[in-house]
GULO-778438 format. One record per residue: residue number from 1; residue in three letters; y, z negated, x negated of N, C-alpha, C in turn. Coordinates in Angstrom, 2 decimals. Atoms other than C-alpha are relative to their C-alpha. Example, Ala and Ser with C-alpha at 12.3 -4.5 7.8 and 13.67 -1.06 7.14 Angstrom:
BEGIN
1,ALA,-1.19,0.00,-0.89,-4.50,-7.80,-12.30,1.20,0.00,-0.90
2,SER,-1.19,0.06,0.82,-1.06,-7.14,-13.67,1.09,-0.73,0.77
//
This chain:
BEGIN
1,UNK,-1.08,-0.42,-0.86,62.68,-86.23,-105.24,-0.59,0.19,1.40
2,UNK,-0.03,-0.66,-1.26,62.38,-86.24,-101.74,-0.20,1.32,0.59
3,UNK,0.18,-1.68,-0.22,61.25,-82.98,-99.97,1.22,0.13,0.97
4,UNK,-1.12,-0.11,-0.20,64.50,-83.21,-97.86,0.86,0.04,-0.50
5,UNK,-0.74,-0.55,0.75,66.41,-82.97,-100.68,-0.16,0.89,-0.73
6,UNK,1.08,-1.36,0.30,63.87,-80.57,-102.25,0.33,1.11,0.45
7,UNK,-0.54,-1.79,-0.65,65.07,-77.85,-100.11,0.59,-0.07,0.50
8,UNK,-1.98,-0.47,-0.62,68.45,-78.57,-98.92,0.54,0.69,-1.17
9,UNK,-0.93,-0.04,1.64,69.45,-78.42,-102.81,-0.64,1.68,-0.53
10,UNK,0.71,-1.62,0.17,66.81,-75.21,-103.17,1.22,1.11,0.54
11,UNK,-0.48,-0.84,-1.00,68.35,-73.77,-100.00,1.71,0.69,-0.22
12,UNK,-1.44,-0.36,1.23,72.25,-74.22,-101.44,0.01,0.46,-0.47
13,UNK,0.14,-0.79,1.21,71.74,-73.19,-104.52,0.46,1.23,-0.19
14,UNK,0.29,-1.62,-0.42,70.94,-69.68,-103.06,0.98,-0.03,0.67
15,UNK,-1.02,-0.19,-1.17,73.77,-70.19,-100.56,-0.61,0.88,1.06
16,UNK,0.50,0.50,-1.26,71.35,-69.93,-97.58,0.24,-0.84,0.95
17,UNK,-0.44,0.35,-1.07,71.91,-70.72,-94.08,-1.66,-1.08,-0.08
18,UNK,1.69,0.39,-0.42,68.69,-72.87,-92.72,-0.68,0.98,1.15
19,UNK,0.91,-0.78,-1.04,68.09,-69.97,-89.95,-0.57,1.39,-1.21
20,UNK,0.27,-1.21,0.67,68.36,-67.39,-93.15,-1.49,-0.21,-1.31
21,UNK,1.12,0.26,0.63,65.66,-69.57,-95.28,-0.89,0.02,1.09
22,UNK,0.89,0.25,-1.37,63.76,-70.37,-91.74,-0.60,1.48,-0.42
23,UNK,0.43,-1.91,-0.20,63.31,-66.03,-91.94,-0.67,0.39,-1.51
24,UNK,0.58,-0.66,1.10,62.34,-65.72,-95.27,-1.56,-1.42,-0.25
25,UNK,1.26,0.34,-0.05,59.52,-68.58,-95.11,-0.72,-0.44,1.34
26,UNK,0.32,-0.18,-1.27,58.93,-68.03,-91.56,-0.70,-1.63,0.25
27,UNK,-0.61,1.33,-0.38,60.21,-71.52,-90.54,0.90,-0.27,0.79
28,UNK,-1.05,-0.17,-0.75,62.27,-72.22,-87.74,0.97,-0.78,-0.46
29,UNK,-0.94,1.06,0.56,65.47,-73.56,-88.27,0.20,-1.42,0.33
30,UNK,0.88,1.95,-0.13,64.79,-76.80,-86.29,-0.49,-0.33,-0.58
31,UNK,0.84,0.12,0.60,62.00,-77.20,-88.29,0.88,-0.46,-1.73
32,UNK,-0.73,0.78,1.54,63.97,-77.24,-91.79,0.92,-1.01,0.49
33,UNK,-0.95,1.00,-0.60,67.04,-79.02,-89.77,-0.83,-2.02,0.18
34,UNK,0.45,1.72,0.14,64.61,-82.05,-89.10,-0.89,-0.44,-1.42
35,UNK,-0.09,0.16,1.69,63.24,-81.82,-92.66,0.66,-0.70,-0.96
36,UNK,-1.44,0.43,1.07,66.72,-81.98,-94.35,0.17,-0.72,0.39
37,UNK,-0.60,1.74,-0.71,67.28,-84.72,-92.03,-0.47,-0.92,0.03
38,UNK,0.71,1.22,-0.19,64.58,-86.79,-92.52,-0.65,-0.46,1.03
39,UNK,0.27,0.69,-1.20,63.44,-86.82,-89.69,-1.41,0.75,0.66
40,UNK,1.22,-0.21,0.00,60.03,-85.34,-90.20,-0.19,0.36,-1.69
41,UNK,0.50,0.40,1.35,57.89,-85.43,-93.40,-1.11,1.55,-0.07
42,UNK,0.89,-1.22,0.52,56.30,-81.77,-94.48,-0.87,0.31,-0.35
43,UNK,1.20,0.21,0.20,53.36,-80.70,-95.10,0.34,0.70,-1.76
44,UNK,-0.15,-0.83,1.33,52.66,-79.74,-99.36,0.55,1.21,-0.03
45,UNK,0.36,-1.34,-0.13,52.18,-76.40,-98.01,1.43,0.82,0.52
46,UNK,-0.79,-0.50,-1.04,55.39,-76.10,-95.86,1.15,-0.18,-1.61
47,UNK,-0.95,0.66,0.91,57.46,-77.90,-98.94,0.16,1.72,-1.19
48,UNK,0.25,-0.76,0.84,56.16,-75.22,-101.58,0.56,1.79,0.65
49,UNK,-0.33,-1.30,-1.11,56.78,-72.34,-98.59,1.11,-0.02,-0.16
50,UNK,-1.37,0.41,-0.27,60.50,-73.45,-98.18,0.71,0.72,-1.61
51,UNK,-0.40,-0.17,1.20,61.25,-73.65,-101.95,-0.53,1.43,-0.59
52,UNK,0.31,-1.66,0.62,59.18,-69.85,-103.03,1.54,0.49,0.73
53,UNK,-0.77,-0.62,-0.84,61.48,-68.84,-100.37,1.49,0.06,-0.40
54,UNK,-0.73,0.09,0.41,64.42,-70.09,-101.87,-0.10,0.96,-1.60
55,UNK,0.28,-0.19,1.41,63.12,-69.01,-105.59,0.00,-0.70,-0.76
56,UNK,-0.07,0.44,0.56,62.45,-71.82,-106.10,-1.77,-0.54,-0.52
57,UNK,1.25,0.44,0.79,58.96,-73.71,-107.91,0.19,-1.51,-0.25
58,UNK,-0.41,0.51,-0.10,58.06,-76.54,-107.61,-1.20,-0.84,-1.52
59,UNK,0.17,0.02,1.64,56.93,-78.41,-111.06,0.00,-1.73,0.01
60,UNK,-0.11,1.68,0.48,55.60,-81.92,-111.98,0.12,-0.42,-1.54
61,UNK,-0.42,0.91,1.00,57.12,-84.07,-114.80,-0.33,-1.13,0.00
62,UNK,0.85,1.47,0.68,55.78,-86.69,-116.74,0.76,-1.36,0.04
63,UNK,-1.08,1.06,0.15,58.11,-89.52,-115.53,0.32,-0.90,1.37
64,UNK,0.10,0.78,-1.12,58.11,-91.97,-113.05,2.32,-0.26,0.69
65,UNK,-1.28,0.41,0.29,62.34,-92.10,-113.56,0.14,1.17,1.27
66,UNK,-0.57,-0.84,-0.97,64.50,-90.71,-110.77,0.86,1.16,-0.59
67,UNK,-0.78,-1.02,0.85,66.07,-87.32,-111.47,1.26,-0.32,0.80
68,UNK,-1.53,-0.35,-0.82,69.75,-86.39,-110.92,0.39,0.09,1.26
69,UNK,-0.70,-0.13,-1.16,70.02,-84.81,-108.02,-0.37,-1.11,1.40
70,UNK,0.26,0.50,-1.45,68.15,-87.47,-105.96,1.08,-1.42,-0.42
71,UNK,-0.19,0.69,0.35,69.99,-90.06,-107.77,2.07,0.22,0.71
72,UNK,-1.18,-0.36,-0.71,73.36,-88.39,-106.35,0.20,-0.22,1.35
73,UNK,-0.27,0.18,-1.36,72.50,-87.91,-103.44,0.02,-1.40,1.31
74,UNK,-0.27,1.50,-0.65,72.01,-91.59,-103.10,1.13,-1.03,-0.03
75,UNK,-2.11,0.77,-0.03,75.83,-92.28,-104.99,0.43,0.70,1.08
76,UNK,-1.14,-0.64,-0.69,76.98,-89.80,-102.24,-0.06,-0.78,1.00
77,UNK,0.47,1.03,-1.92,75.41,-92.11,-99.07,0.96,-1.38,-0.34
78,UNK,-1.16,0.88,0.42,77.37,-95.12,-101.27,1.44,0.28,0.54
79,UNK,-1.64,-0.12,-0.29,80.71,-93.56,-100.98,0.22,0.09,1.24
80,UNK,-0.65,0.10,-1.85,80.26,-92.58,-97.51,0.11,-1.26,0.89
81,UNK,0.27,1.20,-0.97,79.43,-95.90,-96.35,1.12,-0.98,-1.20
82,UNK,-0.89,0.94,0.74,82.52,-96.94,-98.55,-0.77,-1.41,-1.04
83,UNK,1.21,1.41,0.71,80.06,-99.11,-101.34,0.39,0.91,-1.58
84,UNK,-0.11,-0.57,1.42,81.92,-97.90,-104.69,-0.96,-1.21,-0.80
85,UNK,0.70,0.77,1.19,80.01,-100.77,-106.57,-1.37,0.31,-0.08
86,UNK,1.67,0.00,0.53,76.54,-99.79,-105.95,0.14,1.43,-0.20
87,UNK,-0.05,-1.06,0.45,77.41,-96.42,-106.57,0.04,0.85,-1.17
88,UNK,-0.21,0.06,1.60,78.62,-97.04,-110.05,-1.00,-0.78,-0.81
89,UNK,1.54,0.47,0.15,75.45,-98.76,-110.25,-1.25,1.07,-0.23
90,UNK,0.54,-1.01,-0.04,73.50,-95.80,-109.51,0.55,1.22,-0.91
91,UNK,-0.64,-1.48,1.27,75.85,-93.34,-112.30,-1.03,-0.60,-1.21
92,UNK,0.27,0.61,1.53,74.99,-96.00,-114.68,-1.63,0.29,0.11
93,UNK,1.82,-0.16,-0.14,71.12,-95.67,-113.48,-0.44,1.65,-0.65
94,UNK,-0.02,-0.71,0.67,71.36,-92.72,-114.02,0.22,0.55,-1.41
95,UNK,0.07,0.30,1.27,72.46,-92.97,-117.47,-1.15,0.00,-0.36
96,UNK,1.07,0.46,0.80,70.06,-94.96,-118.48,-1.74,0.88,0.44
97,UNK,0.81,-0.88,-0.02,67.32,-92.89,-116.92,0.07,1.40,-0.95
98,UNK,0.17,-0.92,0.75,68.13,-89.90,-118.72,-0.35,-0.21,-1.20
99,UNK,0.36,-0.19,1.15,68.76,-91.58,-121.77,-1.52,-0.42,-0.13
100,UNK,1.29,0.39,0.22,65.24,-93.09,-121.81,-0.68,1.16,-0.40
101,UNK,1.05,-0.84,-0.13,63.35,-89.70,-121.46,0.82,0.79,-0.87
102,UNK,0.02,-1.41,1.02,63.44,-86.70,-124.29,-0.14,1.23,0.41
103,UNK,0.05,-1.17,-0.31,63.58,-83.57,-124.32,-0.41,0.96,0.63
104,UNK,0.29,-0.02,-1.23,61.49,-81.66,-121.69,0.16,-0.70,1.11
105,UNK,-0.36,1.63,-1.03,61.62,-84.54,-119.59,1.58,-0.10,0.40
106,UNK,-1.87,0.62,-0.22,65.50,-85.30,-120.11,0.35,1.08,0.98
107,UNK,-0.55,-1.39,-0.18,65.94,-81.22,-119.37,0.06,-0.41,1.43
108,UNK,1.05,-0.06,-1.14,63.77,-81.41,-116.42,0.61,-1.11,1.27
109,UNK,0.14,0.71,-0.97,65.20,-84.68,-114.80,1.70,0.48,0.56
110,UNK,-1.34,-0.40,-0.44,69.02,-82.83,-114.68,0.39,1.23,0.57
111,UNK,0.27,-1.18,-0.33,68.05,-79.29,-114.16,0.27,0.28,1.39
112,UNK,-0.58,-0.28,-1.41,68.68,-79.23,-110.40,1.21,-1.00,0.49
113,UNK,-1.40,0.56,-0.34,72.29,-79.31,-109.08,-0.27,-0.83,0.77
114,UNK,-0.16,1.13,-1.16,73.06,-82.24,-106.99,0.52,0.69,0.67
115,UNK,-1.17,-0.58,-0.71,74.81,-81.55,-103.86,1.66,-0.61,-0.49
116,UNK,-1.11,1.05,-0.13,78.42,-83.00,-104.01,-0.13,-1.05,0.82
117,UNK,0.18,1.55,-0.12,78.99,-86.33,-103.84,1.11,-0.17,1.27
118,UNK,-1.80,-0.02,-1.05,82.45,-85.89,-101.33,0.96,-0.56,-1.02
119,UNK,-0.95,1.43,0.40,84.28,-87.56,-104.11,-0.26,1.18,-1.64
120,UNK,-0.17,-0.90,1.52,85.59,-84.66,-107.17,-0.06,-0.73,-1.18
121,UNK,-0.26,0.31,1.11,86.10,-87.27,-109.21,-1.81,-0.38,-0.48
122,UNK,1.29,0.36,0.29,82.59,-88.53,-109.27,-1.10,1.26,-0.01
123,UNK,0.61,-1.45,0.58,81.38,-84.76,-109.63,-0.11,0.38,-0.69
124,UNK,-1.14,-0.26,0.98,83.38,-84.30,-112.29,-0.81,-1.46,-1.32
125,UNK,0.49,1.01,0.92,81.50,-87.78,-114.15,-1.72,0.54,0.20
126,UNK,1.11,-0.43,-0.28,78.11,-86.34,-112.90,-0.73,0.97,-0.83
127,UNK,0.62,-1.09,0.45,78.51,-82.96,-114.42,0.56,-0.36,-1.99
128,UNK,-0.11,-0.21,1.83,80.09,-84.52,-117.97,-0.84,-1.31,-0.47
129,UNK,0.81,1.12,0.63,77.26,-87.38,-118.21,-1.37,0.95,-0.10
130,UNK,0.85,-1.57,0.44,74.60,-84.31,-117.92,0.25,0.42,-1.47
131,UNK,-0.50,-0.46,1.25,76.17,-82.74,-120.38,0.24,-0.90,-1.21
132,UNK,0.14,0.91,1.15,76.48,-85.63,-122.60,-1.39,-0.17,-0.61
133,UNK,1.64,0.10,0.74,72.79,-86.37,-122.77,-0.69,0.93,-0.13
134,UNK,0.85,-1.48,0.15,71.49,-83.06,-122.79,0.86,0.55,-1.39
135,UNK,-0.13,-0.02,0.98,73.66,-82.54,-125.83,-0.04,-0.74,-1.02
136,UNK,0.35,0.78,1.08,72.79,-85.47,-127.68,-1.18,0.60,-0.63
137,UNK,1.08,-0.63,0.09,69.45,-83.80,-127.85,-0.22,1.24,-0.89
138,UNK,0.33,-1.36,0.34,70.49,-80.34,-128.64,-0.22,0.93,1.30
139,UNK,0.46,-0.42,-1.03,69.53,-79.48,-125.14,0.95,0.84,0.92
140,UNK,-0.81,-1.06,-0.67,70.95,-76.36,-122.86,0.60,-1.01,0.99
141,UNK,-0.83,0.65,-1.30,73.77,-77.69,-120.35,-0.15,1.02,1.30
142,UNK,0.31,-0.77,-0.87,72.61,-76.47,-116.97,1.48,0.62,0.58
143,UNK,-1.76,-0.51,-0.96,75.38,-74.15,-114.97,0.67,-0.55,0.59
144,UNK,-0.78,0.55,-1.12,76.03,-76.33,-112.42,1.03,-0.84,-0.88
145,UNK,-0.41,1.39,0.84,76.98,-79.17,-114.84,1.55,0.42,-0.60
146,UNK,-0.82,-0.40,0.47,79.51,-76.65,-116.57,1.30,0.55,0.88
147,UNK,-0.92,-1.08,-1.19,81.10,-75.10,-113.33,1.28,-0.55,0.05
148,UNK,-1.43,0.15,-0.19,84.95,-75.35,-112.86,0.05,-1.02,0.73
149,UNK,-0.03,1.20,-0.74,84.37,-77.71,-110.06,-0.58,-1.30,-0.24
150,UNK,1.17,0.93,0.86,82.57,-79.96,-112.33,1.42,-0.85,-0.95
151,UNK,-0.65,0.65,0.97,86.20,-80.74,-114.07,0.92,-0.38,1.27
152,UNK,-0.87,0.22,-0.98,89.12,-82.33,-112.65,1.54,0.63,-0.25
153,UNK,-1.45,-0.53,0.75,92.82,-81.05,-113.01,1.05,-1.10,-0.11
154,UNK,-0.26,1.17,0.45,93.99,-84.88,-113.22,-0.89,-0.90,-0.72
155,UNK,0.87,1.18,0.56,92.73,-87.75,-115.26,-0.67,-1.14,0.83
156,UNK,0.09,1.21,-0.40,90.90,-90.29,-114.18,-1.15,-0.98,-0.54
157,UNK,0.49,1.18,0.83,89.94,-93.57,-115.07,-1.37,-0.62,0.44
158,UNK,1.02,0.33,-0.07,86.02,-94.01,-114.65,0.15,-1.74,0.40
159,UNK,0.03,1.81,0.03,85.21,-97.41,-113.00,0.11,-0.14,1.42
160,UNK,-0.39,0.07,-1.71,85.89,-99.15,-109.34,0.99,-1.12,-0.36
161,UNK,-1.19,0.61,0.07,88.64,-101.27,-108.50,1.32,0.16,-0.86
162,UNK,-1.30,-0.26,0.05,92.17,-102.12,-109.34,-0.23,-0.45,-2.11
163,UNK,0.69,0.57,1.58,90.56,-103.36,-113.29,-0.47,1.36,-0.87
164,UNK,0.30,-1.15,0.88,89.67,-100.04,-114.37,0.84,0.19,-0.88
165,UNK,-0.82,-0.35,0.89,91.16,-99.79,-117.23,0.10,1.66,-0.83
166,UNK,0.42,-1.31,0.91,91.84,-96.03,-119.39,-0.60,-0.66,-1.45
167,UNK,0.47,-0.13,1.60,89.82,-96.30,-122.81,0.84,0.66,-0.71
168,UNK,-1.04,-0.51,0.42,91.55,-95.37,-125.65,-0.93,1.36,0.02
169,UNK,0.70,-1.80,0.17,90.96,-91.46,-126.18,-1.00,0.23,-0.72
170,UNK,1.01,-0.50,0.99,89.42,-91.51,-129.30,-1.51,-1.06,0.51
171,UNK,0.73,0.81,-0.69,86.66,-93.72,-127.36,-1.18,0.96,1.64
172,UNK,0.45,-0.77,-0.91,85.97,-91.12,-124.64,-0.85,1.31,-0.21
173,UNK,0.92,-0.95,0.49,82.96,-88.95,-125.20,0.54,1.70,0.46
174,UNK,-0.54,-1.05,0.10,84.09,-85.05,-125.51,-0.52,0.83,1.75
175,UNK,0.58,-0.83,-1.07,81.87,-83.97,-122.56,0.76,-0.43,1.26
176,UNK,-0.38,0.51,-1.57,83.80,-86.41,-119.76,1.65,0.76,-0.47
177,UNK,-1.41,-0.17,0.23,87.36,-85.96,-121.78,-0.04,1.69,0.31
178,UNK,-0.15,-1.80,-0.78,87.10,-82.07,-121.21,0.31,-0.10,1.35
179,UNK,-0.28,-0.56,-1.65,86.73,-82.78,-117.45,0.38,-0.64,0.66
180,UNK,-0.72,0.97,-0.85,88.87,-85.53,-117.22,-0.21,-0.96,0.32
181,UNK,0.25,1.23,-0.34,87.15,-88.31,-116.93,-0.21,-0.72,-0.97
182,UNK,0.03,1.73,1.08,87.77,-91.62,-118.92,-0.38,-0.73,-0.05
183,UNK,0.91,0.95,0.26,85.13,-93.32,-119.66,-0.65,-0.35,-1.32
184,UNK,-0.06,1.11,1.16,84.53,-95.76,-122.51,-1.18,0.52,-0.60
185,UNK,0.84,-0.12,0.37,81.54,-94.66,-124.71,-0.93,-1.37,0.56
186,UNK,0.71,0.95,-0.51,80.79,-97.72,-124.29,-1.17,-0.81,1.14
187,UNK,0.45,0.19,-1.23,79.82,-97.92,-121.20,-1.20,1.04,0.33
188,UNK,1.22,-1.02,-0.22,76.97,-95.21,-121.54,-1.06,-0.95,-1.20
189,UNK,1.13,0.66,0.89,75.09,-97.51,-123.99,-1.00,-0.58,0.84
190,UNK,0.91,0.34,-1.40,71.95,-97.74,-121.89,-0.26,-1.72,-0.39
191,UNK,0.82,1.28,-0.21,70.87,-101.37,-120.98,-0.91,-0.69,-0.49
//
């Protein structure tokens, strides 16, 4: 994960300002501002500073696979730049990354919230494909994954374009159908 997403997603979390983390790892807020922005590259020392500060730790896993939240934050740059197909490219990557990896590992690569994507519905498929593979396992469903804003209060039909079809019900894995989203088992059968 990126250290600009490393401690924007830390910094959230906590619902921190960047001048109110800046004060607690005596960091100016410029300083995180061109961080989160990419637009300077941190030192270990500053990365690990940022994140204590948050409460957060920072922890290597045995897996070359992209986790969740960076994997979001790259469907969210899709939608903004209007690119639903590589976006649904990147859910499905996601998929199949999780399913690949087991149990520490699987935990480990979903465990930190994404930001939002701008797009409920694809929040809403984010936090019930989590929850799908982390209970195939047996594995705890993190908070974020479960949160109210994680469901939708309409249906909708997983997919891009005017071809999306609804699956039949009994077809739709329990974790998306809870939060509204209709998507085909099928379509989670990794690659």
């Amino acid at each position: 994960m990126p250290a600009a997403t490393l401690i924007r997603t830390a910094r959230r979390s906590r619902r921190l300002t960047q001048a109110a983390l800046g004060r607690r790892a005596s960091l100016t807020q410029s300083h995180l501002s061109l961080i989160e922005g990419e637009r300077q590259n941190p030192s270990f020392e500053t990365v690990e500073r940022a994140l204590a500060a948050a409460g957060h730790r920072l922890i290597a896993v045995p897996t070359v696979r992209d986790d969740v939240a960076t994997i979001a934050a790259d469907l969210r740059a899709d939608l903004s730049f209007g690119r639903p197909q590589i976006a649904l490219r990147r859910f499905l990557q996601m998929n199949d990354n999780l399913a690949a990896e087991h149990g520490a590992v699987r935990f480990a690569l979903a465990i930190t919230e994404p930001e939002p994507t701008g797009s409920k519905q694809w929040d809403a498929a984010i936090g019930g494909l989590v929850a799908y593979r982390l209970a195939e396992e047996g594995l705890p469903v993190p908070s974020w994954a479960e949160a109210s804003d994680r469901s939708l209060k309409r249906s909708w039909v997983f997919g891009v374009g005017p071809y999306a079809l609804p699956p039949e019900p009994e077809h739709v894995p329990h974790e998306f159908a809870r939060r509204r989203v209709l998507i085909d088992e099928d379509t989670l059968a990794s690659a």
